[in-house]
TORFI-496271 format. One record per residue (C-alpha): residue in three letters; x, y, z. Coordinates in steps of 0.1 Angstrom, whole numbers, plus 5000, padded with zeros to 4 digits. Example, Ala and Ser with C-alpha at 12.3 -4.5 7.8 and 13.67 -1.06 7.14 Angstrom:
2
ALA512349555078
SER513749895071
//
This chain:
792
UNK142727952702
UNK141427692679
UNK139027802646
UNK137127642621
UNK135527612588
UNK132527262526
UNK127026502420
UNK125226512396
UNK125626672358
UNK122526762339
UNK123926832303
UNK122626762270
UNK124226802236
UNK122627112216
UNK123126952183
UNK125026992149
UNK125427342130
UNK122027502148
UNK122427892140
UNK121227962176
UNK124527822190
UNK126628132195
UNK123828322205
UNK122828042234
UNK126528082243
UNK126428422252
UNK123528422269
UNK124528082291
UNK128128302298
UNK125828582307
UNK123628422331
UNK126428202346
UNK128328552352
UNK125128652363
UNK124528382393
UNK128428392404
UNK127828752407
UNK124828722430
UNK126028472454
UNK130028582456
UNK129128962456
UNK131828992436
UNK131029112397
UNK134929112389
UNK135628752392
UNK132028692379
UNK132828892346
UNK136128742343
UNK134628382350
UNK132128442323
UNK134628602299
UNK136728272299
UNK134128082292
UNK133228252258
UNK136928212250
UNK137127882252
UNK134327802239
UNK135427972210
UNK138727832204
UNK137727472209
UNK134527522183
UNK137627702161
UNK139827392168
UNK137227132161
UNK135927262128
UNK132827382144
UNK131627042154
UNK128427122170
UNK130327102207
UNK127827052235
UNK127327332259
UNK127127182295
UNK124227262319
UNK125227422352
UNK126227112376
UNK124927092413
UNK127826942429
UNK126826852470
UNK129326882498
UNK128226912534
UNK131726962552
UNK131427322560
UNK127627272573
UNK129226962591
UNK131727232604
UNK129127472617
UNK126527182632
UNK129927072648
UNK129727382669
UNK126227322687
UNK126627152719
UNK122827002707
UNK122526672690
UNK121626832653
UNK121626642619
UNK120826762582
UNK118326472562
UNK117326492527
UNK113526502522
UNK113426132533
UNK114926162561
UNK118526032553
UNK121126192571
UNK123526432548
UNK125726512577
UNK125426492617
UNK127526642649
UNK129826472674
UNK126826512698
UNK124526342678
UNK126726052670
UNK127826042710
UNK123526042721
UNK122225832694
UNK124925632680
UNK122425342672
UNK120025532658
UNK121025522614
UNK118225852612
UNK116926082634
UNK113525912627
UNK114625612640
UNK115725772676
UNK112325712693
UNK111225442711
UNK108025292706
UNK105725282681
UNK104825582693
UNK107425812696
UNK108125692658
UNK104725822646
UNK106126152660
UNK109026192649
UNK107326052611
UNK104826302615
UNK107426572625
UNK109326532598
UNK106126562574
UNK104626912587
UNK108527022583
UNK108326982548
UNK105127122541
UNK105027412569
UNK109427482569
UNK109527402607
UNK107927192632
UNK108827062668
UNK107726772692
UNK108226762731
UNK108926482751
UNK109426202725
UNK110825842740
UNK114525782732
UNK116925522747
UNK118025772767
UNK115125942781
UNK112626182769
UNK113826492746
UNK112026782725
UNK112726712688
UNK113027072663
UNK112327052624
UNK113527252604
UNK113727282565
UNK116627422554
UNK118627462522
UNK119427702494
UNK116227512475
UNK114627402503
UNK115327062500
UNK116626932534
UNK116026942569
UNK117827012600
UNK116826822629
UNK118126952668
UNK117726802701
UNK118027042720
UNK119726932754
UNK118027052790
UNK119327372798
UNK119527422833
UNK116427542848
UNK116627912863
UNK114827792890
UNK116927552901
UNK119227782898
UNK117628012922
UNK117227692950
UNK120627682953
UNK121428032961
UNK118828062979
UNK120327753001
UNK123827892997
UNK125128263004
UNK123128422987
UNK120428363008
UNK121828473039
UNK122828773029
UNK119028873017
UNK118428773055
UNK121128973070
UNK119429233050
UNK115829223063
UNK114329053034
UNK112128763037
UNK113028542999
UNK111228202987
UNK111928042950
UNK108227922941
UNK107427692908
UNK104527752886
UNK101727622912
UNK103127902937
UNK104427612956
UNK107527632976
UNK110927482966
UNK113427652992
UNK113028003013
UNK115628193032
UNK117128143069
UNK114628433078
UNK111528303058
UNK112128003077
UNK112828123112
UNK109728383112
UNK106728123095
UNK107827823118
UNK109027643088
UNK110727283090
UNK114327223071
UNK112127023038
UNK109827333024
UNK108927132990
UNK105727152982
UNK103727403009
UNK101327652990
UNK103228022994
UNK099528122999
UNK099227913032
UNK101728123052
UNK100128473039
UNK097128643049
UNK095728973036
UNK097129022997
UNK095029392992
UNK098029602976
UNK100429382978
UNK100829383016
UNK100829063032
UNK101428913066
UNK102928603081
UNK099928373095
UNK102528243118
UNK103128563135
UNK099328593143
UNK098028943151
UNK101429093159
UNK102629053123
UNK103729363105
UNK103029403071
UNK105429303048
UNK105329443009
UNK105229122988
UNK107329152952
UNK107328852926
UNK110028852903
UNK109228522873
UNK112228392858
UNK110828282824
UNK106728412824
UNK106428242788
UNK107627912800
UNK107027872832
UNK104328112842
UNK104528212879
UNK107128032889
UNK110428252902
UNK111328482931
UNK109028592955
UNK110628882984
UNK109129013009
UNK110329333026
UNK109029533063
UNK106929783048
UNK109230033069
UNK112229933046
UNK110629903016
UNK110730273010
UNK114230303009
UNK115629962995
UNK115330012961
UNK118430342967
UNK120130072985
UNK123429832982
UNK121229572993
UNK118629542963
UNK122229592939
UNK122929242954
UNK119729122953
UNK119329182918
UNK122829052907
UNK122228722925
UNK119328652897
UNK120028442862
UNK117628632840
UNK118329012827
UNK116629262855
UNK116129632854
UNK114129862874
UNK112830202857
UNK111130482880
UNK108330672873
UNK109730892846
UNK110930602828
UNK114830632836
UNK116630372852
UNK117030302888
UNK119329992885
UNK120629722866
UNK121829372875
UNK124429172857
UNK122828962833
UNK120729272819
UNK124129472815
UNK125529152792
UNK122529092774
UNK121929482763
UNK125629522754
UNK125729782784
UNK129729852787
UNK131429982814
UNK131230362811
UNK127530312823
UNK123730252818
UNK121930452796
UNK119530722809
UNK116330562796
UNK115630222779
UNK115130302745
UNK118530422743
UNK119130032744
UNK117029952709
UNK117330092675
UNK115630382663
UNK112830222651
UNK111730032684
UNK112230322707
UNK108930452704
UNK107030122709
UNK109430042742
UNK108730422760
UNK105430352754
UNK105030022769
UNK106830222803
UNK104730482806
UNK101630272803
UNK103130022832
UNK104030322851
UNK100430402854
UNK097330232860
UNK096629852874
UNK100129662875
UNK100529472842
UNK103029332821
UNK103829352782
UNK106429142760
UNK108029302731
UNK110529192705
UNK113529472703
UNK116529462683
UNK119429612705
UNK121729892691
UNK124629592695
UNK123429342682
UNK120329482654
UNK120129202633
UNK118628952658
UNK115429052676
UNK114928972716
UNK112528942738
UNK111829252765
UNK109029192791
UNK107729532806
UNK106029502842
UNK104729722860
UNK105629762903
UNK103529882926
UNK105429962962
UNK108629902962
UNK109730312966
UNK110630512933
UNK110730172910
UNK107530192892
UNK108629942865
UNK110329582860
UNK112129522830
UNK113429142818
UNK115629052790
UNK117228752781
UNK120328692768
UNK120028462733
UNK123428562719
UNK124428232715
UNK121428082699
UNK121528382676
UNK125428282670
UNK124727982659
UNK122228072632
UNK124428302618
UNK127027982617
UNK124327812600
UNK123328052576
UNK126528152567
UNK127427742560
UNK124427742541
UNK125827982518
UNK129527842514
UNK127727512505
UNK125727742475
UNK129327912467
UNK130827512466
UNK128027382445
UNK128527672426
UNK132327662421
UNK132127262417
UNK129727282386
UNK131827572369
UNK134727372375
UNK133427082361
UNK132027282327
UNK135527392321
UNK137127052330
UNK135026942298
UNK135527222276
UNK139627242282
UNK139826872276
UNK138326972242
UNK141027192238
UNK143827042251
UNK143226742231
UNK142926922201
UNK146027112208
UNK148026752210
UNK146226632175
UNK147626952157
UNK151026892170
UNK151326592158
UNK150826712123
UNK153627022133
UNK157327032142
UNK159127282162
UNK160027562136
UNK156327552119
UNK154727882120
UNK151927752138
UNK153827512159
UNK154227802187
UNK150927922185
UNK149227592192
UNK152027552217
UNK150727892236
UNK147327762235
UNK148227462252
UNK149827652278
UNK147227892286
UNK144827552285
UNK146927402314
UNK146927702332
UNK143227752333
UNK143027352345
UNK144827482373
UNK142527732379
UNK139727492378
UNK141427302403
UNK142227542430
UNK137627552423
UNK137827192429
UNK139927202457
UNK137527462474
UNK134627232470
UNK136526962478
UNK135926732448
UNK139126752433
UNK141126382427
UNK143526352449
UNK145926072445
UNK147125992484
UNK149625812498
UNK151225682531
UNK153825962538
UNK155426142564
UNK155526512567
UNK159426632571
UNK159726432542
UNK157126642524
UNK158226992543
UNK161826862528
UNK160926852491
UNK159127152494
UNK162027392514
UNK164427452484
UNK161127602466
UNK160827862496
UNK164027962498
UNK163828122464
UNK159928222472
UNK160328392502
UNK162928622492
UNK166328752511
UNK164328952538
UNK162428652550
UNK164428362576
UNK162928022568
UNK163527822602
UNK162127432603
UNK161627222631
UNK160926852635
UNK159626662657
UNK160126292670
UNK157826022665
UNK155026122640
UNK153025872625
UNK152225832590
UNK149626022570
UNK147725932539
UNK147226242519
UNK148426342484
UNK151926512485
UNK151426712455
UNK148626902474
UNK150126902507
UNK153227122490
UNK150527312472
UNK148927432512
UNK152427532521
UNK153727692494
UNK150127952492
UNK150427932531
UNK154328062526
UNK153628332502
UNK150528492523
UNK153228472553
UNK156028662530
UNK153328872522
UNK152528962557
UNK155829042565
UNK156429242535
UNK155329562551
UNK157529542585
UNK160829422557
UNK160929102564
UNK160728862591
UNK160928492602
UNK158928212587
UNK158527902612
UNK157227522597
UNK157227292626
UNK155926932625
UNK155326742653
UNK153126422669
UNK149626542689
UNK148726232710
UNK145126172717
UNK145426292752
UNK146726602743
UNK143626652721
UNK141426562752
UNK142926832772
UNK142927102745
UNK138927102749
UNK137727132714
UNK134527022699
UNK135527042666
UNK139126792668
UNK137726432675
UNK140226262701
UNK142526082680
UNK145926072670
UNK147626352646
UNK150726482627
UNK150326802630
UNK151927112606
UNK152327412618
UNK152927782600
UNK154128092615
UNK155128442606
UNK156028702620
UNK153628982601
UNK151229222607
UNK148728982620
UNK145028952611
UNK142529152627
UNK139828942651
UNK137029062632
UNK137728892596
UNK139428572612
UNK136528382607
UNK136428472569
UNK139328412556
UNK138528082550
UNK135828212529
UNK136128232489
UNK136928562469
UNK137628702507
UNK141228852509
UNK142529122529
UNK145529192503
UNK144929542479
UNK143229492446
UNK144729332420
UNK146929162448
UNK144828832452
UNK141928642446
UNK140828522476
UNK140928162465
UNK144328072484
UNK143227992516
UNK139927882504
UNK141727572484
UNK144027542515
UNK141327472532
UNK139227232508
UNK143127012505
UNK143026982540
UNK139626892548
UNK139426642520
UNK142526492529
UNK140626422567
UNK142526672582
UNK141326992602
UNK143127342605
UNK142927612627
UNK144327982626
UNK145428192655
UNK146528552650
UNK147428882672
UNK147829232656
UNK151429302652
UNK153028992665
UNK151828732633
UNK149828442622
UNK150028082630
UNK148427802610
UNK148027492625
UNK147127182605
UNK146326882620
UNK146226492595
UNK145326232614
UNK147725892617
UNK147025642590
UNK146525302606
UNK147224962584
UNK143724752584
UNK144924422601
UNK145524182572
UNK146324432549
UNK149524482530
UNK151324772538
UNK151125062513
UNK154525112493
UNK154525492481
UNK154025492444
UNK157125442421
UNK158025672394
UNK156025552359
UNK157725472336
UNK157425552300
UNK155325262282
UNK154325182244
UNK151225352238
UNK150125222207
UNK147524922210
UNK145024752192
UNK141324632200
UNK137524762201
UNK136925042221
UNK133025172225
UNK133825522235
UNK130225662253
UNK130126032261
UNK127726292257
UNK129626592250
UNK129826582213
UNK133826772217
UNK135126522242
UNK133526262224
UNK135126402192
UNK138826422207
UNK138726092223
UNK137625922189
UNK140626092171
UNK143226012194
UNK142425652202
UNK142025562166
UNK145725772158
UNK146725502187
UNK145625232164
UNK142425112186
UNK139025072164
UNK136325312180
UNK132825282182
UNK131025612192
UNK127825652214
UNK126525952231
UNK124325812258
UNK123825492275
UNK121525362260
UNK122825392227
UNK125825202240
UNK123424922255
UNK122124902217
UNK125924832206
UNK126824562234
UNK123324362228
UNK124324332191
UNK126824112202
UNK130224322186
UNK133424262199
UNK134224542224
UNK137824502244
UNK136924772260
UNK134424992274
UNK135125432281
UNK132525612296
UNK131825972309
UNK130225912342
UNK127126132343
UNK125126182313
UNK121226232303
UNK118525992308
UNK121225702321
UNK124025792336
UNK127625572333
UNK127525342360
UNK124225262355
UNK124725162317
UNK128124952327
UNK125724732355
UNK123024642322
UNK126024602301
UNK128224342324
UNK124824142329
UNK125324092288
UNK129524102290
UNK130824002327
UNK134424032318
UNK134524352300
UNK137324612310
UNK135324972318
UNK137525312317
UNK135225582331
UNK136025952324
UNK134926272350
UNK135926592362
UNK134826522394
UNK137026372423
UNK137625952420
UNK137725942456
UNK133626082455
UNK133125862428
UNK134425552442
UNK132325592471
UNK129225632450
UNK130125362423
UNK129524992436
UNK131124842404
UNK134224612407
UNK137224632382
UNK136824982368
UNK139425242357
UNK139325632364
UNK140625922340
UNK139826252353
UNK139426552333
UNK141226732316
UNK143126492301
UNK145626502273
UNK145826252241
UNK149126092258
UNK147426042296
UNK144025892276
UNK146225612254
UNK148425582289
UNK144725492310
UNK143525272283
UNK146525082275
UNK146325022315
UNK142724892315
UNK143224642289
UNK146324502300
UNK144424452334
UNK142224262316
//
């Protein structure tokens, strides 16, 4: 059973020595704790989260001499995956587009139907269908949805569904919806297949009728008693009837021996297609009794659409099928009356609509319900009311739109894990900028301390606690998957290998560790630090399962999944391709069916309080989908959990030369000489970076925007080399190093970030450039910049 599951910085130095700093601070922790609070529902984490920040804050305006640090705006970091992941799930062509119309992320289906089309306003064709689709798009954004039928495509005509979407409102979703099958057609082939003979077997004279009340098949006995030839298509119902007072009618064919016969029409879909449906006729004499009969059971059954009959006290006669699924009607039987199907607070407007229907002139009234199973999405209930057919005095339809309603929930819920990764991304990316303060601080005071000082600990311990809150700001990272990754061609057992002896001692005595591998995997490209980092938290949640029973057996198995064996396994979410796939099983308690699909989620754990986090398999997840893989979780009460994780095989690019895996570094001279202009707009990084690269013996030059730095490379100084931050106010990095290699082609550029190279790289269009994520210490800064100029 397979299962699935998601930049830019606005910040702005506050200054030198204002006396509203530590004030601001508290209230920017506040309403940070605040916002975490209201999306994650968790105020724990959120006062913890907040808590941290004041602390460091503190420290590195402590460790800095109070140099007027800047206090970073929160960060709106965008990633689509887990949006991608839901959209994924629609059978529909569906795509999200910025206000513009540019596509964020789009579904296999839409990339299968319109793989020439680069937008979805670019599907039509004709000028025409263009304008539609333009104009679509423009009521969208000013009215939140719109929707156009029929537009021109390359591959036929299809309706076309706006939507605008977004936690600000600042996208659209665009579907296509595919033809569903038409319940009338439906109906024509049972009617032409068994179905139909047994209504004649039974006495009952059936025709399926569209809109116009024109035929499109009858029964054996329709046939047989109107003189009708084998192709019906297209003959007026009304031309083989006479009479109509009552509903009694008679067949014209049978002339003035025709009995009456009690007419019934039954529409499939009265707000789409009007009129067109089932229409019965029945021998007046049988009429009577049929509705207590087997017969009108099977009748009823045969039909696609949700049917009830209610008699004249408003309690149910029968049910068919498709009502029974769509009102959550289980086995132990139908309710007494139908209000016992909706929540309190529709009952009264549902017996109401009955008992008006049961008297009076036949009529018919639609009503949105919400169902006792299913309260949280409304349906739509049409009320008609019968007139001879015995005790049924009342018609009842329902449709079924569980799966539509599905869906939205799949979007909405997306929706909100992409607020939770924006969230987590910009957090993240605050403290990546306030630890490297820290850290780098930290390393200047040891160099001025030996082991034995009295402070020489201390600092020590604050360095520590530093690199453990990185940590925790990657495991946020990860999550939003904008960590840097550093991936290379590898093959799994080789990473399962290095990873085993760390197990062993993790998993305890009471837990077996048992690996398999298979033959013939192909490489991956992924980064083997984080692959051990998803099997190691995968391992521990397993030993944890186990823990209650005493123990049990831990299984990691790899193994080659060919593309054909991803064809047959039917899934919409694994593209056909080639994998190496990891898999993880334990032999635990299991995880109930009702929080499998959460516990993908962040802050979601099923372990006691104080016991986790809930951010364990919410990083596993972000590694493994930023690394291009998928994974999948399968679990039964009692007998365990497996994990399945599937990397796709890393093909060379012909001409290319084949990557080597990266060779141990070696230790280099890190002293160096040359002009450095050092542009960053926090004041404390800015301040950190200065000092180390000058203790390195490098002249600095300081700016703290980009256009600042322009200023310094027009004048025509000797720079050797350029370090930038890569967002900042007004001009952001890789805008500045374009103006500035227009002025110096050959300048070396070093740019700084806590967000993820790989996202950066695909967003940067500048050759020869350097990347130093945050945090950094002073030893991995003098490392990267003795590397860019020696590349010069």
């Amino acid at each position: 059973m397979l299962h699935s599951r998601l930049a830019t910085l606005d910040a702005e130095p506050l200054g030198r020595g204002e006396p509203w700093l530590v004030p601001a601070l508290i209230a920017a922790a506040l309403l940070s704790g605040a916002a975490i609070a209201f999306v994650t529902g968790s105020p724990l984490v959120a006062g913890l989260l907040a808590l941290g920040t004041l602390i460091g804050v503190a420290i590195a305006l402590f460790a800095a001499g109070r140099t007027g640090a800047a206090v970073p705006a929160p960060v709106a970091a965008t990633d689509f995956a887990l949006v991608g992941s839901a959209l994924s799930l629609s059978p529909d062509p569906a795509v999200i587009t910025d206000g513009e119309g540019k596509p964020v992320t789009v579904n296999l289906s839409y990339r299968q139907r319109f793989s020439d089309a680069p937008s979805p306003a670019d599907v039509g064709a004709g000028a025409e269908a263009l304008q539609a689709l333009a104009q679509a798009r423009t009521v969208a954004w000013r009215d939140g949805r719109s929707s156009v039928a029929a537009v021109e495509t390359a591959s036929g005509p299809v309706t076309v569904e706006v939507e605008r979407v977004g936690v600000r409102g600042d996208l659209l979703l665009w579907r296509f919806p595919r033809a569903r099958r038409d319940p009338v057609h439906i109906l024509k082939a049972r009617m032409d297949g068994a179905e139909g003979e047994i209504l004649a077997k039974t006495g009952v004279l059936a025709a399926v009728t569209d809109p116009r009340g024109e035929l499109i098949a009858v029964n054996r006995l329709l046939r047989e008693r109107a003189g009708l030839a084998e192709d019906v298509a297209g003959i007026p119902i009304g031309d083989l009837l006479s009479g109509g007072e009552n509903e009694r009618v008679q067949l014209l064919a049978e002339g003035e021996t025709a009995r009456p016969l009690r007419l019934l029409h039954i529409p499939v879909d009265p707000e789409r297609m009007g009129r067109a449906g089932l229409t019965l006729m029945f021998d007046t004499a049988e009429a009577a009794s049929l509705s207590n009969s087997a017969n009108l059971q099977a009748l009823l059954d045969i039909l696609p659409v949700g049917l009830a009959l209610v008699d004249r006290d408003g309690r149910f006669i029968t049910t068919n099928k498709a009502f029974r699924t769509a009102g959550g009607i289980g086995e132990d039987g139908t309710p007494a009356y139908p209000g016992d199907l909706v929540v309190k607070e529709d009952k009264g407007a549902v017996a109401d609509a009955v008992r008006r229907n049961t008297r009076g002139p036949a009529m018919s009234t639609d009503l949105a319900v919400r169902l006792v199973h299913q309260p949280a999405e409304p349906v739509a209930l049409t009320i008609a009311g019968l007139r001879g057919l015995g005790d049924a005095a009342v018609l009842l339809l329902l449709k079924d739109n569980s799966e539509e309603a599905k869906l939205k929930r799949q979007i909405a819920q997306a929706t909100k894990m992409q607020a939770v990764g924006q969230l987590a991304g910009g957090v993240a990316h605050d403290f990546n900028n306030i630890l490297t303060a820290i850290i780098g601080h930290c390393d200047l005071m040891l160099m001025r301390h030996t082991p034995g000082d009295s402070d020489y600990d201390d600092i020590q311990q604050i360095k520590s606690n530093s690199n453990r809150a990185a940590g925790l700001t990657r495991q946020l990272l990860a999550f939003s998957r904008q960590q840097t990754l550093r991936p290379q061609v590898l093959q799994l057992p080789d990473v399962v290998s290095e990873v085993s002896h760390l197990l062993k001692r993790l998993l305890g005595e009471t837990v077996t560790l048992q690996v398999k591998h298979g033959r013939d995997l192909g490489s991956v490209r992924a980064d083997p630090g984080q692959l051990e980092q998803v099997i190691v938290n995968l391992a521990v949640n397993a030993r944890d399962a186990m823990a209650a029973s005493g123990g049990g057996q831990l299984t990691i198995q790899t193994y080659s999944v060919r593309a054909d064996q991803v064809a047959e396994l039917g899934s919409e979410i694994l593209p056909v391709a080639d994998y190496a796939a990891l898999s993880i099983s334990d032999t635990g308690c299991g995880i109930p069916a009702s929080v499998l699909g959460k516990i993908f989620e962040p802050f979601f754990t099923t372990k006691e309080v104080g016991k986790g986090t809930g951010l364990g398999l919410s990083t596993v997840y972000g590694i493994v989908k930023q690394s291009g893989g998928y994974i999948f979780a399968d679990s039964k009460v009692g007998e365990g959990t497996s994990f399945v994780i599937y990397l796709p095989v890393y093909r060379e690019e012909p001409g290319k030369e084949p990557a080597r895996k990266a060779a141990k570094p070696v230790q280099e001279e890190l002293w160096g000489s040359g002009n450095v202009l050092l542009v960053e707009d926090e004041a404390m990084v800015r301040t950190v970076a200065e000092r180390a690269l000058t203790r390195q013996g490098y002249t600095v030059v300081t700016a703290s925007n980009g256009e600042e730095a322009l200023e310094i490379v027009s004048r025509g100084d000797a720079i050797d080399l350029m370090i930038s931050d890569v967002v900042m106010p007004l001009m952001d990095g890789p805008t500045m190093v374009r103006e500035a290699r227009k002025l110096r082609p050959e300048i070396p550029v070093l740019f700084m970030s806590g967000y993820a190279e790989e996202q950066l790289r695909k967003s940067i269009d500048i050759d020869n450039v350097a990347f130093l994520p945050k945090p950094f210490s002073v030893q991995e800064l003098a490392e990267a910049a003795r590397k860019a100029l020696a590349q010069k």
